[in-house]
C-alpha positions as CSV (number, residue, x, y, z in Angstrom):
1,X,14.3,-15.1,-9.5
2,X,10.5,-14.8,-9.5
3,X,8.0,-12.1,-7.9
4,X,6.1,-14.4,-5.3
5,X,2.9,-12.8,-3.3
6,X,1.2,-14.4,-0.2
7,X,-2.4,-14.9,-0.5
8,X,-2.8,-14.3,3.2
9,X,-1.2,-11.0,3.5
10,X,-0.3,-9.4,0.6
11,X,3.6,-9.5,1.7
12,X,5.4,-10.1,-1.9
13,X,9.5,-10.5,-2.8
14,X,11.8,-12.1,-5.2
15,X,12.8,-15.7,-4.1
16,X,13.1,-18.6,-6.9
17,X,10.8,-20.6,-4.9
18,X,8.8,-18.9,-2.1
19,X,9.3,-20.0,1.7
20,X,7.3,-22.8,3.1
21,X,5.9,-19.9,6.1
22,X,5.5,-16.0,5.3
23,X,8.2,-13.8,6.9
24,X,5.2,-11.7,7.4
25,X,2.3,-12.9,8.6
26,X,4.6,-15.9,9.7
27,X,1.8,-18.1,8.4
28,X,2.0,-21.7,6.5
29,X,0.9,-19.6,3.5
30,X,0.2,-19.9,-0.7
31,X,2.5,-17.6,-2.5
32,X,1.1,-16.4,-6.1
33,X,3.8,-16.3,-8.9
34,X,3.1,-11.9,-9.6
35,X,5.8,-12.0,-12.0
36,X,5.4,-10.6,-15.5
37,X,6.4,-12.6,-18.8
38,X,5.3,-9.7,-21.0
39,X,4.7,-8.3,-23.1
40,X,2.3,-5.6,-21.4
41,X,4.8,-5.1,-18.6
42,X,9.0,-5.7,-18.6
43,X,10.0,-9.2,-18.4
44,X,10.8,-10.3,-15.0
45,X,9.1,-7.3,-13.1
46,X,6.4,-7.5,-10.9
47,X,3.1,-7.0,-13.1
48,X,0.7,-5.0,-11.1
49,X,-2.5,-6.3,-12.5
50,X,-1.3,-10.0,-12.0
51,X,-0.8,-9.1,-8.3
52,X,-4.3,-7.2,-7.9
53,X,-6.1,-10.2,-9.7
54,X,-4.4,-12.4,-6.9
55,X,-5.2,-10.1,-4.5
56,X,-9.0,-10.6,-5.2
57,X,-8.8,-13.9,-4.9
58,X,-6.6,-14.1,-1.7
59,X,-9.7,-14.0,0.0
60,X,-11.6,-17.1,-1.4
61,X,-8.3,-19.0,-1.1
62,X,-8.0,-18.4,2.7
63,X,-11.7,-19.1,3.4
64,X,-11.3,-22.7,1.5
65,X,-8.2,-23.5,3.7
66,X,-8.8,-21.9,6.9
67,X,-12.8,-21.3,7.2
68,X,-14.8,-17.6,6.6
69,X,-13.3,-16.5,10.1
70,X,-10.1,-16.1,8.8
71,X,-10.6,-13.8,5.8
72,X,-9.1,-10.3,5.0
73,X,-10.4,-7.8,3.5
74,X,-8.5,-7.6,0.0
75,X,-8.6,-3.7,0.5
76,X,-6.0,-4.6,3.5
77,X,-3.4,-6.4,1.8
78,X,-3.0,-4.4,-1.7
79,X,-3.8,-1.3,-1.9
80,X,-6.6,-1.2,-4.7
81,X,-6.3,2.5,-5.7
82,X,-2.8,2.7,-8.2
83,X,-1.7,6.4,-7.9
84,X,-2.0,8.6,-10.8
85,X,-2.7,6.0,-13.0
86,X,-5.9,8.0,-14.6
87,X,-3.6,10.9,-15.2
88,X,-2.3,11.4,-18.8
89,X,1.6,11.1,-19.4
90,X,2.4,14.6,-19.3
91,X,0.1,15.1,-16.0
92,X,2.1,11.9,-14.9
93,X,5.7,13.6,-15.5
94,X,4.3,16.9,-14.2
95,X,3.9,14.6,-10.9
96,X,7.4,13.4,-11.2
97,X,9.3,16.3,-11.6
98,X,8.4,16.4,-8.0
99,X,9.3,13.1,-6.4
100,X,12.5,12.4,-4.6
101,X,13.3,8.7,-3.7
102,X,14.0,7.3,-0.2
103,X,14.8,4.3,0.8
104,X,14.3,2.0,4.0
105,X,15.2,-1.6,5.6
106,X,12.7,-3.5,6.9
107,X,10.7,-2.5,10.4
108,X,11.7,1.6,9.5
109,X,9.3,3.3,10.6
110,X,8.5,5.9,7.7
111,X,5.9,8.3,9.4
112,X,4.6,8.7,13.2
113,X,1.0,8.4,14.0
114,X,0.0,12.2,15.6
115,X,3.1,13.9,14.1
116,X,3.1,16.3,11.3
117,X,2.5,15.3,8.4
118,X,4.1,17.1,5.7
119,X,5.3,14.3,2.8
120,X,2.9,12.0,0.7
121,X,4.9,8.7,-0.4
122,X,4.1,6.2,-3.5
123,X,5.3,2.7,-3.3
124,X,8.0,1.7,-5.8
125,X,9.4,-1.6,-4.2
126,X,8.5,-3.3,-0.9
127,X,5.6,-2.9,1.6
128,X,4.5,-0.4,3.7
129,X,2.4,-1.6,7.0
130,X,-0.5,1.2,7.6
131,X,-1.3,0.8,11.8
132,X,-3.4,2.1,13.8
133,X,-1.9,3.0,17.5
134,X,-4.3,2.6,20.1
135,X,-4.0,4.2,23.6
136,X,-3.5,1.2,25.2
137,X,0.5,0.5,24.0
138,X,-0.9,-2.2,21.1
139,X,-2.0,-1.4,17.5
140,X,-4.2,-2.8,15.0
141,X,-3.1,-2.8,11.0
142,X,-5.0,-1.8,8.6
143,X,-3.7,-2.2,5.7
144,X,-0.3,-2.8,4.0
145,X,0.3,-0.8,0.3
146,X,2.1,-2.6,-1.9
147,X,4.0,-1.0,-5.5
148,X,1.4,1.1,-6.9
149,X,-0.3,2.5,-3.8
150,X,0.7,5.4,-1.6
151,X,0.6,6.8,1.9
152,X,0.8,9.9,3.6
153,X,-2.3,11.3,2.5
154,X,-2.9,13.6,5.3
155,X,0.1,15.8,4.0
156,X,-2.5,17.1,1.7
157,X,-5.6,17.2,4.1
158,X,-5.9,19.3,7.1
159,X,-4.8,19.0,9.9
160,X,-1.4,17.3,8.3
161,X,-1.1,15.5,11.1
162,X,-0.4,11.3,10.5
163,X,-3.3,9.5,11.5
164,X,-1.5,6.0,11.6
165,X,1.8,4.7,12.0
166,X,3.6,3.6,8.5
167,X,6.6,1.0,9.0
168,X,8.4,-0.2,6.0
169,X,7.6,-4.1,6.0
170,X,10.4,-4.8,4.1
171,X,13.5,-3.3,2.3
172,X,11.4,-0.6,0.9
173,X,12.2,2.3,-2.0
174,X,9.4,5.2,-2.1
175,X,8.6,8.5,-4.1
176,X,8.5,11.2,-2.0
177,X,6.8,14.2,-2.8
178,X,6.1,17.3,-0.5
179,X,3.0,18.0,0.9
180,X,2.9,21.5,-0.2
181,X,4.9,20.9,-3.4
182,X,1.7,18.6,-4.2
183,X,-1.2,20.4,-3.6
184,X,0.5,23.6,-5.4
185,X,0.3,21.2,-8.7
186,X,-3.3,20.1,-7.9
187,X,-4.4,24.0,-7.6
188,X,-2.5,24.6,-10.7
189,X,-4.0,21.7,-12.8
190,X,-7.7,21.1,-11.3
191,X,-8.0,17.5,-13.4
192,X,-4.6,16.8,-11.2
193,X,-6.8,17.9,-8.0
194,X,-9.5,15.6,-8.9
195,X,-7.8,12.5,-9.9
196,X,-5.9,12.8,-6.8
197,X,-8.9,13.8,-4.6
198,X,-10.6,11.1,-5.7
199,X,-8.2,8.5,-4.9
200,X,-7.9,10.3,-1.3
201,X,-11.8,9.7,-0.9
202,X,-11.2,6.1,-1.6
203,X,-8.3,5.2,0.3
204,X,-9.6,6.9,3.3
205,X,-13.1,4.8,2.4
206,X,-11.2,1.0,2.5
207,X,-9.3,1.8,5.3
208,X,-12.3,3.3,7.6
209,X,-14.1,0.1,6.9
210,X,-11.3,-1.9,7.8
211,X,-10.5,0.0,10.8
212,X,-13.9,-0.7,11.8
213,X,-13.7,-4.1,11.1
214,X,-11.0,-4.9,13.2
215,X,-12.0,-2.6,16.2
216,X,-15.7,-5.0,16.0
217,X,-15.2,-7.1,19.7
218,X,-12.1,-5.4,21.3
219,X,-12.3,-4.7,24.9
């Protein structure tokens, strides 16, 4: 069994030889082989950089097949921003210590848009759709987070309220990590604060623009 990733959407899992159409996108799609050989990440796993580097050039694989009109944003289909990973190791198992995993099938939804928000989640395996609901019953995604990324951000900014709807795309395992429980740690250890403040700013950045992006021409 291999990693595969579409270059349309970002939707990845383990087949031996991907699907002829995405389960996600449901598009005649290329999949990208994301596995790792080693020997910088476990043999057989999905390697992280492998799948950003594809990522990057999802983009200038759909434009060549299906015109410019049809290209995403490669901040929608992988999250670019890899939690915690400018923390050292012992900030890193500091951030452990609080995590508790949870798992969900696919089209669980995680997290209500406009309820309370009071748990932050990091991606361990499967995908995690970020939408937007908008008042008139339909809802536009913005992004979907892949292993590495996380959602729930607004259980550390005020109001905690969700601002979009998160739905597990697939069978999906995730870190949780309490709100409060989080932003005790970042107050304890400022460097924690920053790092993590800083991969708030840009999170929130990539997923205004797409937001916007998408909003551009609707009625």
């Amino acid at each position: 069994m291999a990693h595969w990733m579409c270059s349309n959407c970002g939707y990845y899992s383990e087949w031996t030889s991907p699907p002829d159409r995405c389960p996600a996108c449901k598009e005649s799609c290329t999949f990208s082989n994301v596995t790792s050989y080693g020997p910088h990440v476990a043999e057989g796993h999905l390697d992280l950089r492998v799948a950003g580097y594809a990522t990057k050039n999802s983009a200038a694989v759909q434009s060549r097949r299906d015109g410019p009109a049809d290209v995403r944003p490669a901040s929608e289909v992988i999250h670019p921003v890899y939690l915690f990973g400018n923390l050292t190791e012992q900030q890193q198992e500091r951030v452990r210590t609080l995590e508790r995993i949870e798992m969900y099938d696919a089209d669980a939804i995680i997290a209500r848009q406009g309820t309370k928000a009071h748990k932050f989640w990091q991606v361990d395996e499967g995908q995690v759709g970020v939408r937007h609901e908008l008042p008139n019953g339909k809802h536009i995604q913005i992004a979907v987070v892949s292993p590495g990324g996380g959602v729930g951000w607004s259980a550390v900014i005020r109001p905690h309220q969700f601002s979009a709807t998160l739905i597990a795309l697939s069978k999906t395992r995730l870190r949780a990590i309490e709100g409060e429980a989080l932003l005790r740690l970042m107050r304890e250890d400022t460097r924690i604060g920053l790092s993590v403040m800083q991969d708030i700013a840009e999170v929130i950045g990539s997923r205004l623009r797409n937001l916007e992006a998408k909003m551009v021409g609707l009625p």
